[in-house]
MDTraj code that builds the backbone (N, CA, C; nanometers):
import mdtraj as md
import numpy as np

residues = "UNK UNK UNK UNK UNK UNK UNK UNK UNK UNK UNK UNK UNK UNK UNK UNK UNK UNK UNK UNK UNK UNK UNK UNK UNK UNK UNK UNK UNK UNK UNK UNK UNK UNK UNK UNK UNK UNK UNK UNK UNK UNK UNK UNK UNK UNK UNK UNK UNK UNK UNK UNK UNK UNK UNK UNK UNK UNK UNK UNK UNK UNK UNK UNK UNK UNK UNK UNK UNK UNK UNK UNK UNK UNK UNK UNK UNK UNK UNK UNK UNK UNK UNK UNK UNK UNK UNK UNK UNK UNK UNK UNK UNK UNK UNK UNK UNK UNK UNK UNK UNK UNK UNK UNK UNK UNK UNK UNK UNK UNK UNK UNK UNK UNK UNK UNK".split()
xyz = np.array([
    [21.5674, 19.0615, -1.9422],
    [21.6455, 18.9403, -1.9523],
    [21.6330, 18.8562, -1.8258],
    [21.6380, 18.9269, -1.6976],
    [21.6180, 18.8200, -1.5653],
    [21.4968, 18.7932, -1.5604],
    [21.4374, 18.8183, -1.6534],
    [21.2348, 18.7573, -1.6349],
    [21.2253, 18.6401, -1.7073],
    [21.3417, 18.6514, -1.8245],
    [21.3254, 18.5563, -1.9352],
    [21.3863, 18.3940, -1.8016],
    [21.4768, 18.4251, -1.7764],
    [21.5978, 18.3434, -1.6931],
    [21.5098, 18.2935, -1.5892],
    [21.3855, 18.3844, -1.5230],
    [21.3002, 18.2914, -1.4133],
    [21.2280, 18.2046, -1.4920],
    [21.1496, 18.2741, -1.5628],
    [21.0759, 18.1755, -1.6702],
    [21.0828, 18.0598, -1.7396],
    [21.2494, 18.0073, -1.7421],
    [21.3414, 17.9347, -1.7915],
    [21.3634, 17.8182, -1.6327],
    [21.3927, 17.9009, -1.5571],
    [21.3797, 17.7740, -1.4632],
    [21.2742, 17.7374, -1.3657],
    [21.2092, 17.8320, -1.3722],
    [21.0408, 17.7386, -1.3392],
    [21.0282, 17.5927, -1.4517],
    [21.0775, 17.6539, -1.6150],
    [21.0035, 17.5291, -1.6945],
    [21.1014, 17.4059, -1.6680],
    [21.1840, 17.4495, -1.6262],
    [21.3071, 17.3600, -1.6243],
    [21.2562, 17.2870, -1.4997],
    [21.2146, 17.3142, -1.4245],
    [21.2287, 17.2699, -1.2572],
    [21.0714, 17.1867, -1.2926],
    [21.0066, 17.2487, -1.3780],
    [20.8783, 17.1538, -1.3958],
    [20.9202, 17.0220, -1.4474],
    [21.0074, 17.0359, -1.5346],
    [21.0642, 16.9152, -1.6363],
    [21.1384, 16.8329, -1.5311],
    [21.1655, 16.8996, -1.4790],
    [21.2772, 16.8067, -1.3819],
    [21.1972, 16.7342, -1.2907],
    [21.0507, 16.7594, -1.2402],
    [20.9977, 16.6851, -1.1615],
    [20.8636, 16.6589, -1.2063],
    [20.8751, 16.6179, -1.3357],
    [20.8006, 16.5482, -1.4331],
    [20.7371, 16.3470, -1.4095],
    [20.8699, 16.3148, -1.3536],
    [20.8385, 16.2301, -1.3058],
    [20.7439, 16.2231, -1.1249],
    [20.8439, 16.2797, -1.0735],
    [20.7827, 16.2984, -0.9215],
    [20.5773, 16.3156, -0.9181],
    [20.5369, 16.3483, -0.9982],
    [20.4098, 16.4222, -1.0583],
    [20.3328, 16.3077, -1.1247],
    [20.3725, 16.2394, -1.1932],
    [20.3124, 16.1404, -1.2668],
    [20.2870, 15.9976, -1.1726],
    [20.4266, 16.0178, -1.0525],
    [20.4195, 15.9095, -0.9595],
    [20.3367, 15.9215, -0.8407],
    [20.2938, 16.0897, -0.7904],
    [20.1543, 16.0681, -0.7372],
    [20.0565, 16.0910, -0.7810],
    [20.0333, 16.0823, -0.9174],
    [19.8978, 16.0593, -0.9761],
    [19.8630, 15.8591, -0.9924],
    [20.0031, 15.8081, -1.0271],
    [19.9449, 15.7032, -1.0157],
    [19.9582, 15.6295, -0.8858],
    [20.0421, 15.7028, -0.7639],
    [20.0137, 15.6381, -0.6059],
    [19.8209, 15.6780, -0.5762],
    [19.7704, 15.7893, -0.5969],
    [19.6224, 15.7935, -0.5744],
    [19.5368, 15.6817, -0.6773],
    [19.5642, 15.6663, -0.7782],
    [19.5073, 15.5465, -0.8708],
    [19.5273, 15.4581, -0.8208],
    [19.6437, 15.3670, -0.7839],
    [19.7033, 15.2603, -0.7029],
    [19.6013, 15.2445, -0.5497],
    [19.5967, 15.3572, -0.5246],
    [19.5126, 15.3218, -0.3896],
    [19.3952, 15.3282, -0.4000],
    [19.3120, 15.3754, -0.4558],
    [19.1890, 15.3870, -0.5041],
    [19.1910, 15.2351, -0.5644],
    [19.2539, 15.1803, -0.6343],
    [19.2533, 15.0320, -0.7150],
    [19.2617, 14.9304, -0.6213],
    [19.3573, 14.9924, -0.5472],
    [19.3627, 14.8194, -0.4151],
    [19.2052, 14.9042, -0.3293],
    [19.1347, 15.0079, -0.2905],
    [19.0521, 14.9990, -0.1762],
    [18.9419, 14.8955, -0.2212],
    [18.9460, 14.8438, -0.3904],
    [18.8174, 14.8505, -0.4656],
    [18.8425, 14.6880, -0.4536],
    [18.9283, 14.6521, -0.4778],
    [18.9613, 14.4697, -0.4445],
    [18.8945, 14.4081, -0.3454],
    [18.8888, 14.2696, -0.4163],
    [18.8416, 14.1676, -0.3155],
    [18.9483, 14.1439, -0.2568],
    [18.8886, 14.1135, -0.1516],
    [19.0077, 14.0794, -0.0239],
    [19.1055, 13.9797, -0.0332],
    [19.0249, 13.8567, -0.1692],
    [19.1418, 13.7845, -0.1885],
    [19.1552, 13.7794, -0.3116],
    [19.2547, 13.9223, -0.3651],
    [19.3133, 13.9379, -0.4623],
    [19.3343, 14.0620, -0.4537],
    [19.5053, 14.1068, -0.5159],
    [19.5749, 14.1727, -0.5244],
    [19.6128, 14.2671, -0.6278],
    [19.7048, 14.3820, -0.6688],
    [19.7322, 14.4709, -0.7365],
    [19.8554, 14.3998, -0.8278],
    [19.8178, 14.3652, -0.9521],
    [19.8966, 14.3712, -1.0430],
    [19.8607, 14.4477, -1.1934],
    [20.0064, 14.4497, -1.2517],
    [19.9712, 14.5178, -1.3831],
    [20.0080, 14.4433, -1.4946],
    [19.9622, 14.4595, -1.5967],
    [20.0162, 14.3779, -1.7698],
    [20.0287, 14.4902, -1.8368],
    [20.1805, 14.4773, -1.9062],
    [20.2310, 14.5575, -2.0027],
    [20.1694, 14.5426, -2.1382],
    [20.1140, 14.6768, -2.1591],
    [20.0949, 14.6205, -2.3234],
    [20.2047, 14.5916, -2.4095],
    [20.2929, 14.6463, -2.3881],
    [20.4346, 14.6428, -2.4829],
    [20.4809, 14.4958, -2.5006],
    [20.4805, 14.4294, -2.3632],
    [20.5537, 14.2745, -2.3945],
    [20.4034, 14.1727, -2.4591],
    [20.2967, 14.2192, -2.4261],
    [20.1937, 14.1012, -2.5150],
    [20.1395, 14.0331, -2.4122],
    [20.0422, 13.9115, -2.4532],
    [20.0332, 13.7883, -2.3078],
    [19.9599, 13.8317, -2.2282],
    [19.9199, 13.7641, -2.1049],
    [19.8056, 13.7802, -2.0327],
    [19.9107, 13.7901, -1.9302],
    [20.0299, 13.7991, -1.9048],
    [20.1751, 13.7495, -1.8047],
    [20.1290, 13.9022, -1.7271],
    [20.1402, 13.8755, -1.6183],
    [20.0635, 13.9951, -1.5246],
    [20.1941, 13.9891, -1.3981],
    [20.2582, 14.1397, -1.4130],
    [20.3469, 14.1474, -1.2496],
    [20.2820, 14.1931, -1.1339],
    [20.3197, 14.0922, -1.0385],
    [20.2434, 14.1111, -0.8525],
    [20.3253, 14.2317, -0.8474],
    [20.2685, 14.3657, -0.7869],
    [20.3480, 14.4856, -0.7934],
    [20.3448, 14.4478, -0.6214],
    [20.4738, 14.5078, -0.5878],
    [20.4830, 14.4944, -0.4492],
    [20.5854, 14.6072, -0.3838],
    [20.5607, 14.7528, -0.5120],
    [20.6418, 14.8755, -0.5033],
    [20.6538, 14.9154, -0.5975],
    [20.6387, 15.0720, -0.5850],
    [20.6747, 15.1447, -0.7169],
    [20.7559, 15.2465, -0.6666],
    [20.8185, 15.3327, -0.7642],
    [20.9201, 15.4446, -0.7243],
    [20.9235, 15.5497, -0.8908],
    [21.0193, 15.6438, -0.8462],
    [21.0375, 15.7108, -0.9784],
    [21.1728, 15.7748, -0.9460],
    [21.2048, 15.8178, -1.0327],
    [21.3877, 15.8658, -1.0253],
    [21.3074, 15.9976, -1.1916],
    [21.3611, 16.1145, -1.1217],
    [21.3123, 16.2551, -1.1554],
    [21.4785, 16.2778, -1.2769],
    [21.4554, 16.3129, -1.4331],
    [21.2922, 16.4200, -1.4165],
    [21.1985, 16.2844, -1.5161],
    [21.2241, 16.1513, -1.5394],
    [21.1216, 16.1060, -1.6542],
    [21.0612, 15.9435, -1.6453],
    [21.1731, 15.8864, -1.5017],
    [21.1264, 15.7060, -1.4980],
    [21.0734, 15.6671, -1.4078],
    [20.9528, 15.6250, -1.4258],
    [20.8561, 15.5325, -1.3406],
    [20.9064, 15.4005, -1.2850],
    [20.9028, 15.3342, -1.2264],
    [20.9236, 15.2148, -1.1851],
    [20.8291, 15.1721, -1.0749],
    [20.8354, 15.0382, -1.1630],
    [20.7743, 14.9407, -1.0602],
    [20.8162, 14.8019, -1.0260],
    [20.8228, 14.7394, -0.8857],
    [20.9033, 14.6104, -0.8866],
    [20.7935, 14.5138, -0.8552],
    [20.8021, 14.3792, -0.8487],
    [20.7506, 14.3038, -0.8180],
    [20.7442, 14.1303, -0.8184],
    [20.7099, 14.0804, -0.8976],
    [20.7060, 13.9426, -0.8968],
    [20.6417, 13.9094, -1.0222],
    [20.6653, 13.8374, -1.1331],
    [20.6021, 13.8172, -1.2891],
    [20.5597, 13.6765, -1.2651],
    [20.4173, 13.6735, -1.2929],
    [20.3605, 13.5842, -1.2706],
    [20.3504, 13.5354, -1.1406],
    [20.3802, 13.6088, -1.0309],
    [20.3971, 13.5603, -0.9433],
    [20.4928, 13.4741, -0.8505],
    [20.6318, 13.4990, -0.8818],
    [20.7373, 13.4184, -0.9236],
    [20.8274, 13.5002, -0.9408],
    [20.9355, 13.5048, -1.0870],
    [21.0176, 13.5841, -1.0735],
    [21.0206, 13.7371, -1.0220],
    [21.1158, 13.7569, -0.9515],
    [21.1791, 13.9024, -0.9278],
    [21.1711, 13.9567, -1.0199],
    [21.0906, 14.1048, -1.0792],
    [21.0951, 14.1797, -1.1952],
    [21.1522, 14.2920, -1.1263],
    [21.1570, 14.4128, -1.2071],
    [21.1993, 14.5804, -1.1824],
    [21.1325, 14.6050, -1.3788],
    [21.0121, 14.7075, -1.3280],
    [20.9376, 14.7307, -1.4732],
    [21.0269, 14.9176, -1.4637],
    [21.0850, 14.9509, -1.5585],
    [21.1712, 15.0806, -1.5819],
    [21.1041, 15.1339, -1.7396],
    [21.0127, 15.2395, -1.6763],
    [20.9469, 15.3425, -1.7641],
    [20.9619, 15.4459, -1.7929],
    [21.0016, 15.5181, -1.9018],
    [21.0058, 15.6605, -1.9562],
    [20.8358, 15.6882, -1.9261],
    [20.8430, 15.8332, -1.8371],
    [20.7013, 15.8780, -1.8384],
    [20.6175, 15.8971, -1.9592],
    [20.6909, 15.9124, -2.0618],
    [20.5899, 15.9061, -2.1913],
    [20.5938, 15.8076, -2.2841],
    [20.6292, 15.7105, -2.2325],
    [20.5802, 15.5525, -2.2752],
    [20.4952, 15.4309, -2.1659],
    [20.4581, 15.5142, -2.0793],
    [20.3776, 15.4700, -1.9662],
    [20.2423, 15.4017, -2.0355],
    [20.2655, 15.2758, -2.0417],
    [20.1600, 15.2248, -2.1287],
    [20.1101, 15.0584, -2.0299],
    [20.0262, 15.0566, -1.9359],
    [19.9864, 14.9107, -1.8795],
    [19.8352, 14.9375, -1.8388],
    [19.8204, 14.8285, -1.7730],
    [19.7023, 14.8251, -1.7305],
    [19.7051, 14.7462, -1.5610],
    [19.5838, 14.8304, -1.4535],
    [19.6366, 14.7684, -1.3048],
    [19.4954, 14.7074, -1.3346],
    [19.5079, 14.5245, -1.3064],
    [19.4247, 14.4505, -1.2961],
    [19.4457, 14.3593, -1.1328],
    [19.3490, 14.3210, -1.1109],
    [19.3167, 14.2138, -0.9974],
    [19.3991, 14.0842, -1.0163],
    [19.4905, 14.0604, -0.9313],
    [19.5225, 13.8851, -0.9434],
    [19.5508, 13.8198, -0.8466],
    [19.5070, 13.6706, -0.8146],
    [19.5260, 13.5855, -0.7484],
    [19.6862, 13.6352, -0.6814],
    [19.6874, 13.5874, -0.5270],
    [19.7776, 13.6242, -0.5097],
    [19.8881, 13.5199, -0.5485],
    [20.0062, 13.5273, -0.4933],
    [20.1262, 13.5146, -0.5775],
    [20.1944, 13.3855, -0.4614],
    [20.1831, 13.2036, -0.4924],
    [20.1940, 13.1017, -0.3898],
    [20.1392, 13.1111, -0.3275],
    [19.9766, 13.1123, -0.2910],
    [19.8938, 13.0434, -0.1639],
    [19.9434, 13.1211, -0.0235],
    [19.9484, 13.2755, -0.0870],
    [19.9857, 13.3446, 0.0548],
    [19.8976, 13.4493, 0.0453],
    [19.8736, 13.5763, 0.1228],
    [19.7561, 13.6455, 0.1540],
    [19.7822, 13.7634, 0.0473],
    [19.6792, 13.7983, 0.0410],
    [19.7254, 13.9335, -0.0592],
    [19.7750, 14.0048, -0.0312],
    [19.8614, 14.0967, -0.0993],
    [19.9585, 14.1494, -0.0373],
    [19.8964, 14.3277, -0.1156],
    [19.9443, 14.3969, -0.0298],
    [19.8540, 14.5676, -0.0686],
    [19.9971, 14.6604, -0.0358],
    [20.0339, 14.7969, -0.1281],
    [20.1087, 14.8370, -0.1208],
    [20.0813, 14.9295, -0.0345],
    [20.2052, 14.9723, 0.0378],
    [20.1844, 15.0894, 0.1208],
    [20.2639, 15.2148, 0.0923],
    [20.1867, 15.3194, 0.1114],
    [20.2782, 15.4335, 0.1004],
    [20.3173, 15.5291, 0.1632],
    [20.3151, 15.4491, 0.3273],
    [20.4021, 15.5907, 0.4373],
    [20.2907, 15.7051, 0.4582],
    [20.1748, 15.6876, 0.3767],
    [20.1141, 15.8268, 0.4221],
    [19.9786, 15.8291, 0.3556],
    [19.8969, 15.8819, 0.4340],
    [19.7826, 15.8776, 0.3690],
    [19.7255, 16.0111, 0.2299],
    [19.6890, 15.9096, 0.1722],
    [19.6603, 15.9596, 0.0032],
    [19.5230, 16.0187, 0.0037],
    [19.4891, 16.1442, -0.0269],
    [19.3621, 16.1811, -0.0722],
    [19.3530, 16.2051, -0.1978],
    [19.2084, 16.1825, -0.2225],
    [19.1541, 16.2034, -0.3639],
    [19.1773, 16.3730, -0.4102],
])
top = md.Topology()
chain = top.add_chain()
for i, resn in enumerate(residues, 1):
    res = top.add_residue(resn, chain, resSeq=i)
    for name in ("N", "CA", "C"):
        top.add_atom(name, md.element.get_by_symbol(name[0]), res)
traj = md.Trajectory(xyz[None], top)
């Protein structure tokens, strides 16, 4: 019975940091995506869910454990967004865009260096 009970919270403790896991797989994608940019142009993404070519300037992402992604930024370059994802509806695409008002591109940082 106490084998069953470890077994139980290993899966549990996996579930629980389900998100944490998914958010550095896509911080190494994210950086690998901005090293590959032209210098003048930046990291944004388009939701497939809302439609449109409407692309958010990401300018931070985060996750809150055990299942939501987030990302904040600027829509269209312009409004203040906050994009709030269930890890298994994680559905966009990170494309190149002009930066956001005639200012320099802007590249996310993440406190620490990322290896492949």
């Amino acid at each position: 019975m106490a084998n069953h009970a470890a077994i139980c919270d290993e899966a549990d403790q996996a579930v629980m940091q389900a998100a944490e896991q998914v958010f550095d797989h896509l911080q190494t994608r994210v950086k690998h995506f901005q090293d590959t940019l032209p210098e003048n142009y930046e990291l944004g993404i388009q939701l497939a869910n809302f439609g449109g070519s409407r692309a958010v300037h990401v300018r931070g992402m985060g996750f809150r454990n055990p299942n939501i992604i987030e990302f904040y930024g600027l829509l269209d370059g312009k409004t203040q967004v906050a994009v709030v994802q269930h890890v298994s509806q994680l559905n966009f695409m990170l494309v190149a865009v002009p930066p956001a008002a005639e200012k320099e591109p802007y590249r996310i940082g993440f406190g620490a260096d990322l290896t492949d």
